[in-house]
C-alpha positions as CSV (number, residue, x, y, z in Angstrom):
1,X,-57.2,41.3,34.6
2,X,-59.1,38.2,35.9
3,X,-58.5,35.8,38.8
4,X,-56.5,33.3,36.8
5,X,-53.8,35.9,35.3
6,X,-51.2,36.5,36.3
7,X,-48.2,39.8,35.9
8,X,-44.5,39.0,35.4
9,X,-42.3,42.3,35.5
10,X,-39.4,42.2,34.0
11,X,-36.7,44.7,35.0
12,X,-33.3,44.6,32.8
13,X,-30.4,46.7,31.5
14,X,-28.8,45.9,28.2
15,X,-25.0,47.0,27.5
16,X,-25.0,50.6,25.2
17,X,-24.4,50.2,21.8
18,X,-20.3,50.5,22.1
19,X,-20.3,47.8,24.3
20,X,-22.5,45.4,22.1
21,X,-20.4,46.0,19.2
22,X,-17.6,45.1,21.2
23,X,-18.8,41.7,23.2
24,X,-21.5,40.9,21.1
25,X,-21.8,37.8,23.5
26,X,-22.8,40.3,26.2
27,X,-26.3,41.6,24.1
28,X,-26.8,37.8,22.7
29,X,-26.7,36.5,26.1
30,X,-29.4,39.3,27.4
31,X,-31.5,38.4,24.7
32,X,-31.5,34.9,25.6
33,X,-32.2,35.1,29.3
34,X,-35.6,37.1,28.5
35,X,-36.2,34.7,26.2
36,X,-35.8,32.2,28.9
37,X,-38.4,33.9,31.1
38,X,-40.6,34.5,28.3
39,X,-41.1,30.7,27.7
40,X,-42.6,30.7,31.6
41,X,-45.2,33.2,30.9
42,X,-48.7,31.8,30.2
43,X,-50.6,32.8,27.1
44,X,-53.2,34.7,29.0
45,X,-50.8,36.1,31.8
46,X,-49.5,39.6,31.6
47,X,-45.7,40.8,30.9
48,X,-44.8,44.5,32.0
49,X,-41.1,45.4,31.6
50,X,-39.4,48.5,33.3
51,X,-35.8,48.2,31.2
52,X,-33.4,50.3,30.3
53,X,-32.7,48.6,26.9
54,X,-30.3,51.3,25.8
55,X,-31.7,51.0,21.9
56,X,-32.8,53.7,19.5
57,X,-35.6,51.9,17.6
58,X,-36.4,55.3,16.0
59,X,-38.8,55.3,12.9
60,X,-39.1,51.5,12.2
61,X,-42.3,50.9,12.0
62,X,-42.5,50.5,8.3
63,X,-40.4,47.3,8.7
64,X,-41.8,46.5,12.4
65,X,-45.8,47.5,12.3
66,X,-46.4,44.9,14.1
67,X,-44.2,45.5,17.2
68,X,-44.2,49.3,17.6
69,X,-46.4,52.6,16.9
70,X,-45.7,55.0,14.7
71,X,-44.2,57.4,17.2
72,X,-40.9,56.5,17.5
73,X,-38.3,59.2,17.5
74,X,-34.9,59.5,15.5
75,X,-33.5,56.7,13.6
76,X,-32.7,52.9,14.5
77,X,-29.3,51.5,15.3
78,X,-28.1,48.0,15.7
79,X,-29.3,47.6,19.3
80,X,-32.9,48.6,18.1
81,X,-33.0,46.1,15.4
82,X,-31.9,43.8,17.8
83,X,-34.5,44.9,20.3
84,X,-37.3,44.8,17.1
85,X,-36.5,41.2,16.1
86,X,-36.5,39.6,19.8
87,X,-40.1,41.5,19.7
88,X,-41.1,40.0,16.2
89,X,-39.8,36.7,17.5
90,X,-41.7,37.3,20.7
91,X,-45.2,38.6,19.6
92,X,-44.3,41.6,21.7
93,X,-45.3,45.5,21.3
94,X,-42.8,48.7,22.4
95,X,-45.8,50.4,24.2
96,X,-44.1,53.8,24.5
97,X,-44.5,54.1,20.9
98,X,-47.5,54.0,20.1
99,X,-48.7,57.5,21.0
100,X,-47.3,60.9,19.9
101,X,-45.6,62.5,23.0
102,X,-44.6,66.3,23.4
103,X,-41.3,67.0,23.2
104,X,-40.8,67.1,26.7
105,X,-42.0,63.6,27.7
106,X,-38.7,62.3,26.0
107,X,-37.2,60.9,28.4
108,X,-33.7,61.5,27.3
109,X,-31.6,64.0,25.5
110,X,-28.2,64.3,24.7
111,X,-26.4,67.4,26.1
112,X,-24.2,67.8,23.1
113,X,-27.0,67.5,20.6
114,X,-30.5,67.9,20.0
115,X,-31.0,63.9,19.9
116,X,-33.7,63.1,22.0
117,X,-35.2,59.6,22.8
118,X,-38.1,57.8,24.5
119,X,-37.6,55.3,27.1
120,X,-37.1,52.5,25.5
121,X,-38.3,49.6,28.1
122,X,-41.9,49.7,28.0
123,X,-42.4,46.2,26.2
124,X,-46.1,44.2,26.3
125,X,-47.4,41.1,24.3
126,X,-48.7,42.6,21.2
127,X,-52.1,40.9,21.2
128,X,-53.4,43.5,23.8
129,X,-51.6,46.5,21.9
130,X,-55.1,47.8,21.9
131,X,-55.5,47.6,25.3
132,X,-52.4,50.1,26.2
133,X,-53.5,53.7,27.4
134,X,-51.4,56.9,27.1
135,X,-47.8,56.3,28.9
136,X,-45.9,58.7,30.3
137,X,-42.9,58.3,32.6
138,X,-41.6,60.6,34.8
């Protein structure tokens, strides 16, 4: 980081995946007001998010190689496409996903199943994808 950068965190919490289906207008409008903060950040500034996005983006990164690792876990649903295209639209990167992580650095895991997740909030600008170290939350 130099002198003349500088660091917007974002913190946000989407609605779960019921709830989207149900009020669309409710993910649509999230979606727009971080696109609305996005258009304030400089080129060379630097965006860190801490959200809870409440996607499963899972093993996308066939269709998305541009905006997430290889790593992701389980399979995409609706909210995680959604999450994926705001990145593509956005020249942004899911982080979290771009190192394989032991089991037990998911950071979520249902207690009826064995579905397990990463956190799903750790969003950067995908032109310094190359910059991001290892990332683990506890």
């Amino acid at each position: 980081m130099n002198n003349d950068q500088n660091i917007t965190l974002i913190s946000a919490y989407a609605p779960t995946l019921e709830v989207s289906k149900k009020h669309p207008e409710k993910r649509e409008d999230l979606y727009d007001k971080l696109e609305s903060v996005l258009k304030t950040v400089k080129t060379k500034d630097i965006i860190i998010t801490g959200s809870h996005i409440n996607t499963k983006t899972g093993s996308a990164f066939i269709s998305f190689p541009d905006n997430m690792g290889r790593y992701g876990k389980g399979r995409v649903n609706e909210n995680g496409y959604e999450l994926l295209n705001f990145c593509q639209r956005n020249k942004l990167f899911l982080s979290n996903t771009k190192f394989k992580y032991k089991l037990a650095h998911v950071t979520w895991q249902s207690p009826e199943n064995p579905t397990a997740k990463h956190y799903d909030g750790n969003i950067r600008k995908r032109h310094i994808r190359n910059q991001i170290d290892y990332v683990i939350f506890r």
